[in-house]
C-alpha positions in Angstrom: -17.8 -19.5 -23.5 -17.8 -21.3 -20.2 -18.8 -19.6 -17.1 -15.2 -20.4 -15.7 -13.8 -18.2 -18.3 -16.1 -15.8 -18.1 -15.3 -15.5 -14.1 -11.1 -15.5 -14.7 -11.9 -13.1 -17.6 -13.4 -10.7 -15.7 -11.7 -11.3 -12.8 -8.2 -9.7 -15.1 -9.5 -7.1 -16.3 -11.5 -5.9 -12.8 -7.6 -6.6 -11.6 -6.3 -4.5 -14.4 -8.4 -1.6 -13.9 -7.9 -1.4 -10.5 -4.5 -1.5 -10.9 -4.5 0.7 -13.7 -6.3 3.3 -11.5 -4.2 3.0 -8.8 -0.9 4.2 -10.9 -3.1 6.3 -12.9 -4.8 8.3 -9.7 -0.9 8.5 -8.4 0.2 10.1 -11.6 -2.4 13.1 -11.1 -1.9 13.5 -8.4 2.1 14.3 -9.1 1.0 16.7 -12.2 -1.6 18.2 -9.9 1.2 19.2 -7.2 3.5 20.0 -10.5 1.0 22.8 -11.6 0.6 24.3 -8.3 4.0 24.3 -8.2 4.5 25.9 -11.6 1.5 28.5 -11.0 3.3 30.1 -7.9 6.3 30.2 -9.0 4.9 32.3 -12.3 3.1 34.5 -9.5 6.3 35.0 -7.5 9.0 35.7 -10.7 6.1 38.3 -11.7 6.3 39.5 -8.2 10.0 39.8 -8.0 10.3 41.2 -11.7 7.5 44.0 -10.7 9.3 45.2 -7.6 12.4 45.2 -9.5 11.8 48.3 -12.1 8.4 49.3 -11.4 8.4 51.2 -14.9 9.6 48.8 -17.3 8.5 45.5 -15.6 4.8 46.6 -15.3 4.0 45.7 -18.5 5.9 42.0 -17.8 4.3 41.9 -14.5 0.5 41.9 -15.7 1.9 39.5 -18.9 2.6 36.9 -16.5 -0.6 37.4 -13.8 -2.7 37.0 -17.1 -0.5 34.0 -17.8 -1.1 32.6 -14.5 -4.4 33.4 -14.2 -5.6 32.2 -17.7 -3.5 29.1 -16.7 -5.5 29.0 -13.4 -8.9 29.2 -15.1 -8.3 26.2 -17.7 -6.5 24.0 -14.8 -9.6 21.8 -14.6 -9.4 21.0 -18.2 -6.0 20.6 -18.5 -5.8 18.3 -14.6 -8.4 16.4 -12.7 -9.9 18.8 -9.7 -10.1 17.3 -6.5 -13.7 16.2 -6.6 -12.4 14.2 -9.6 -9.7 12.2 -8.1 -12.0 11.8 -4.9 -14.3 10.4 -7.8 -11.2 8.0 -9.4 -10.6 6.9 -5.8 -14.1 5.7 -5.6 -14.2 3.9 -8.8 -11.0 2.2 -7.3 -12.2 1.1 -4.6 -15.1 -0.4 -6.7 -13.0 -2.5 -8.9 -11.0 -3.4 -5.7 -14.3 -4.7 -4.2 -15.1 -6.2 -7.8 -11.8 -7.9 -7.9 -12.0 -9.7 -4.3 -15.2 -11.0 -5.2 -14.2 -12.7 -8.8 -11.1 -13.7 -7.5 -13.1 -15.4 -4.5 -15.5 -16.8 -6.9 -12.7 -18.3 -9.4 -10.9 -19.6 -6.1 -14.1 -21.4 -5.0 -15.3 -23.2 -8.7 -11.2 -23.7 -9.0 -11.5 -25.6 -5.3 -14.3 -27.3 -6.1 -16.5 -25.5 -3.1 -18.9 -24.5 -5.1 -20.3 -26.3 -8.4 -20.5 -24.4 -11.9 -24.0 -24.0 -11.7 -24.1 -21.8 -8.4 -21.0 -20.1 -9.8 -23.1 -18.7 -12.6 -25.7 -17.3 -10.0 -23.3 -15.6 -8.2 -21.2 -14.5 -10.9 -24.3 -13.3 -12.8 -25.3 -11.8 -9.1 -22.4 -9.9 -9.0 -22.5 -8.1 -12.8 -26.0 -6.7 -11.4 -24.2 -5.4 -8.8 -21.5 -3.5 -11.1 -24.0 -0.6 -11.4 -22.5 1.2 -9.4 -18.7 1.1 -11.2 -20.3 2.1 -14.3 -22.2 4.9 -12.9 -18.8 6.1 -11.5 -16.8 5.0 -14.9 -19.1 7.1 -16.6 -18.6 9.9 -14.5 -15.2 10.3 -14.8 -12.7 10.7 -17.7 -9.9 7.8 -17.0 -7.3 8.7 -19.9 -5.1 6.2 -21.3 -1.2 6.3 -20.8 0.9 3.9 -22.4 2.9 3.9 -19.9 0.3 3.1 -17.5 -1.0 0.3 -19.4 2.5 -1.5 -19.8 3.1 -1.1 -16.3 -0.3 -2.4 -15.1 -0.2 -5.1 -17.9 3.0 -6.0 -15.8 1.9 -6.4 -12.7 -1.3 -8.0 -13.5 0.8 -10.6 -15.2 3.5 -10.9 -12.0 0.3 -11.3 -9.6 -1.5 -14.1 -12.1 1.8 -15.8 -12.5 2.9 -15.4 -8.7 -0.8 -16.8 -7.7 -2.3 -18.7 -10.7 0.3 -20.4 -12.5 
């Protein structure tokens, strides 16, 4: 394999995980704000029900604050915590970075600026400097929507065929 394919190869997929992030980093977000959502409104129909009939609705009451709270206490394996996303935004940002610089370095061999010789130093340059993205991929557990994948397969393909076709 030739180090111009090895350059646009890389180049999609740092584009597709970047994207991919992006979307998927949105998405827990939403289901983040979802839970919260959810979890106070348990609290406050437990609340209501409680004040209600303090007799009968006592034993509902402390069903659905164990509810919450057990709900509570398993949220950060059920939803990425905060640190996590902070986490997912930094690994974005890396294959941003990582993107810019293929897609600079494609641009240039496609140009002719550079020859293919000093392409592969920098391009083997660069995969040194990836440490850093799988230190953080490693850190983190990105799961894998369908969903997310069609719609990043998507725009990865509008952006090639707006830019590269």
């Amino acid at each position: 394999m030739s180090i111009r394919n090895n350059i646009w190869y890389d180049f999609v997929n740092s584009k597709y995980g970047d994207e991919y992030l992006d979307l998927y980093i949105g998405r827990q977000r939403w289901i983040r704000k979802l839970f919260r959502i959810f979890t106070i409104v348990l609290s406050g129909s437990a609340f209501a029900t409680a004040l209600q009939d303090l007799k009968v609705s006592t034993a509902i009451f402390s069903g659905l604050i164990l509810l919450s709270q057990g709900i509570t206490s398993i949220e950060n394996f059920i939803i990425h915590s905060e640190d996590d996303i902070t986490k997912l935004c930094d690994l974005r940002l890396q294959y941003y970075k990582n993107t810019v610089m293929l897609e600079q370095l494609w641009h240039n061999l496609e140009t002719k600026n550079i020859d293919e010789t000093e392409a592969a130093r920098l391009y083997f340059l660069s995969k040194s400097d990836t440490s850093i993205l799988q230190e953080l991929s490693n850190k983190v557990n990105v799961r894998k929507y369908k969903g997310l994948k069609a719609k990043s397969d998507i725009i990865i393909r509008n952006y090639i065929n707006t830019y590269y076709a």
